[in-house]
Each structure stands twice: as C-alpha cells, then as structure tokens.
N, C-alpha and C positions, 0 to 999 in steps of 0.2 A: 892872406895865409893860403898856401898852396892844398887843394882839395887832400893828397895824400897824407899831411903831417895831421892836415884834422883829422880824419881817419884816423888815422896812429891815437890822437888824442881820444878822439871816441875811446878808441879800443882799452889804452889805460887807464880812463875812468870806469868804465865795466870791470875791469880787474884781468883783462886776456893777455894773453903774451902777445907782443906786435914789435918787428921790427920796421923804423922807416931809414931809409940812405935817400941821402939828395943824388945819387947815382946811381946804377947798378947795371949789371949786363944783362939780365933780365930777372926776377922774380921769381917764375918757377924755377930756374935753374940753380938759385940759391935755395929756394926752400927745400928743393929738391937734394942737397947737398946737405941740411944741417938740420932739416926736420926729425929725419929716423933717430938722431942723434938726442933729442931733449926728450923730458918725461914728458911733455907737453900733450895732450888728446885734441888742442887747436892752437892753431897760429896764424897770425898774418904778417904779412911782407909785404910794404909798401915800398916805392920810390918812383922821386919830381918825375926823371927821366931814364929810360933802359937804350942802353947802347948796342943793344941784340935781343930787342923784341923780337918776338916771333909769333906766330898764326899754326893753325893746322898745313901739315903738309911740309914744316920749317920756313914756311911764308914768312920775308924778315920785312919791318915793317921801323919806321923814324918818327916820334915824337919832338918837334922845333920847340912847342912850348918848356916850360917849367913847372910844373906842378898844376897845371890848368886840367890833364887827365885822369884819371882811377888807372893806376896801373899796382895792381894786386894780385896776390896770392892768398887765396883763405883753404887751410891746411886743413884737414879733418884726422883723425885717425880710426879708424875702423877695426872690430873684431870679427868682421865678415867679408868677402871678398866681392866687390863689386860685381854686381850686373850689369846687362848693354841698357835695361831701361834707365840708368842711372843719371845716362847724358840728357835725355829730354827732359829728365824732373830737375835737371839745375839748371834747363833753358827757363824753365817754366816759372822756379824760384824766383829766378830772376827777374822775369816779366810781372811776377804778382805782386813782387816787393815794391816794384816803379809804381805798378801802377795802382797801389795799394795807396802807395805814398801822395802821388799826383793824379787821382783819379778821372778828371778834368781839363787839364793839361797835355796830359799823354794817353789819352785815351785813345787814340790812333796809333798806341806802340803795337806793333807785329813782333811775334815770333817765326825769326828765317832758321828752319833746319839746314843743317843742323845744330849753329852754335852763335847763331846771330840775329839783334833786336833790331829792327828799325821803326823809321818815322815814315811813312809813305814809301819812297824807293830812296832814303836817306838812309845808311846805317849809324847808328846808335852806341852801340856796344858788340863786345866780341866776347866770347868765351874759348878756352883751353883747356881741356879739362885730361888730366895725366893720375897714372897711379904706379903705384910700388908697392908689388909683395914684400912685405916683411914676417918672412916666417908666418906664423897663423894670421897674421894682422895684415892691414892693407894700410897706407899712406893717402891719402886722395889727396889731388892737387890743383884745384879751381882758380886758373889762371881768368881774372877777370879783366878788361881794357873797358873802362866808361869815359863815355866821352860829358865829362861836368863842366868845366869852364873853356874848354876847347875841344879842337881834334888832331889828330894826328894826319901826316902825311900820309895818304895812301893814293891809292888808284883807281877810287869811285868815289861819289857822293856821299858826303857825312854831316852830320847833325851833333851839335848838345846839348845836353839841360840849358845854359846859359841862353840860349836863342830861343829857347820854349818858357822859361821859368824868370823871375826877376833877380833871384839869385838863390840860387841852387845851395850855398852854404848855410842860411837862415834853418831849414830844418833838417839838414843835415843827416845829423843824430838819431833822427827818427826814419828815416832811409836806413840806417846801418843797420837799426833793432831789425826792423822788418826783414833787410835781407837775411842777417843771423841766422833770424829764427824759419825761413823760408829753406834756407839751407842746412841748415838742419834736420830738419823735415823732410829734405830729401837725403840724407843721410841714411834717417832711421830705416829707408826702405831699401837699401841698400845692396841686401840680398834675395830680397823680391824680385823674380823671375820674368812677371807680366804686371801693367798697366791694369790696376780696378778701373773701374765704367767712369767713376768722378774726374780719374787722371785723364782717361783718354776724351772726354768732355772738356775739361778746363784746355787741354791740348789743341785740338780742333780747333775751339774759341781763340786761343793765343796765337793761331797759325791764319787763322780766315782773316783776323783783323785788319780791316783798311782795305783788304783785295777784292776786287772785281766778282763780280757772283761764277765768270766763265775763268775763274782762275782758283776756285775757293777748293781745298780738301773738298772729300766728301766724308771720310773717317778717317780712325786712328786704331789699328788694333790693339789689341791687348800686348804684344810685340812689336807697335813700335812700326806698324806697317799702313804708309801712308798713299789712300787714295784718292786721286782724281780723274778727271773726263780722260787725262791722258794715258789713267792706268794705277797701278802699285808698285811702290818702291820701299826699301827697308830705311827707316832712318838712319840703322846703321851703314850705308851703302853710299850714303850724301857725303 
C-alpha cells in the first residue's frame, strides 16, 4: 500500500477531511485552489505522484516512484494572520514528531533552515509552507515532501525512513498523531510575534544536531535570528 493512501486512511479513521489522487500536478496548488472553498478549519491532500512538484524559489523537482513518498498538504485555517516565527515552529514540529516517533533511530535527524530535515548531510524531508489572506482569516498551507519508502529525483544526497527503519508503515498511525498534534501546536502560536526561551532552546537543539562543534549555532533569538562563529543571519533571509 502506497505511504499516501495510508495516510488518507489514517486521516478518515480520525474523522478529517482528506483528499488522495494517484496523480496530481502538485498538492499545494490544489489545496490552494479548493481549500477557501470548504467549511473545513483542516484538510489534507495527498498524492502517489505530482507532475509539478515544486520547492522554495518554484524549484521543480520529479518523483519516479509510486506512492513510496509523503507528498502532502495539511491545510490549517486560522483566525489570525500568521507571523515570520511561524516557519521555524513547523520545521521544528516536524522534527519532534520524527523524532518523538523513532527516538533511536533518528536521533541524528537535523534541522536545516530554513525548511529542511536531514540525516547527517542526507536530506530527509522538505517543507513549503504558503498562505492566503482570506478576509480576517488566513488559509495556511504546509506543503510537506517525506521521504518514507523512497526518494525522489533530485540533485543532492537523499535518505528514507525505509533505509533507517524496517518498515516505516508498521507504526505509521502513530507518526500521523504526533505530527497532527505537533502542528497544531504550531498553529496556536500563530500570531505570536517572538520565539519564548523553550522555542528557541528546542530550535538550537534541532539545528546543532549531528554538526561539528566549528559549525554548530551558537543561539536563536526570540526573532528568529541565527548565530554562528561566522556571524548572524535572519531565518527569514535563508
């Protein structure tokens, strides 16, 4: 069974709106198309394969498998209009939920600012993360690409669950919970301005992991403003 349909499954035994396609031209750009549209306050969109993946920057990007990746959209709907911290609390989501899930396992996953996991200098996963004013409401659009039973074509070094894990679909289900609720979580903060001391602690930790001590952050400000030996730069700015 292709990682995406389970997913979809997850999703309608919890009771969530989920769409899956064994095709699409990419995810966000559907959801982005027919989210405003439903009473819905979350949705997901999966599919096997996208025929106009994309990355930051409109980086297009080819999946050969079949349903061996995570290619998702999980929709939020908001009554507040995002802030810039909002991008590193759904890097970080995402790294807590993995590694919540496989403690052991992936205890070597990094967080690469600004929207990418890896496994040593292997990438893992990729985040997109897009939004849409709608009148007082906001649309959030957490374009996720996991690499679970394979990777995708690209143009660096990749990694998946399947080559770290004996198989990645056995608990599943309990990866989904986790990230739900992890993203969520970063939801509620939504319109929180600055990073509390917790966030930019779990931050630093998600970023140092697995790198060199002469390559390691030294903080995280309350904005999102990341240093090293080499200096400070704005997350927003990566």
């Amino acid at each position: 069974m292709s990682i995406n349909y389970l997913t979809h499954q997850w999703a309608t035994q919890k009771g969530l709106a989920s769409s899956f396609f064994p095709e699409i031209t990419s995810t966000n750009d559907v959801a982005k198309a027919e989210f405003s549209n439903t009473q819905d306050s979350f949705k997901l969109y999966l599919a096997d394969h996208q025929t106009h993946g994309r990355g930051r920057y409109q980086r297009s990007w080819q999946n050969l498998s079949q349903g061996e990746i995570l290619l998702s959209t999980w929709c939020f709907r908001s009554q507040n209009a995002p802030q810039p911290i909002l991008t590193p609390l759904i890097g970080l989501a995402l790294y807590k939920s993995l590694q919540a899930w496989q403690p052991l396992t992936l205890k070597d996953l990094r967080l690469k600012a600004p929207n990418d996991l890896y496994i040593e200098n292997k990438k893992l996963s990729g985040l997109l993360i897009e939004v849409a004013q709608m009148g007082s409401q906001a649309n959030i659009f957490i374009g996720l690409g996991l690499n679970a039973l394979g990777s995708p074509q690209i143009d660096q070094a990749t990694v998946s669950l399947n080559q770290l894990i004996t198989d990645p679909r056995k608990d599943w289900n309990l990866f989904c919970d986790l990230l739900l609720q992890e993203l969520q979580n970063s939801i509620q903060n939504v319109s929180e301005k600055s990073l509390t001391s917790q966030q930019q602690n779990e931050l630093l930790k998600a970023l140092n992991s697995g790198l060199p001590k002469d390559q390691q952050f030294l903080s995280v400000s309350p904005y999102c403003d990341l240093t090293n030996q080499q200096g400070t730069i704005s997350w927003l700015d990566l």
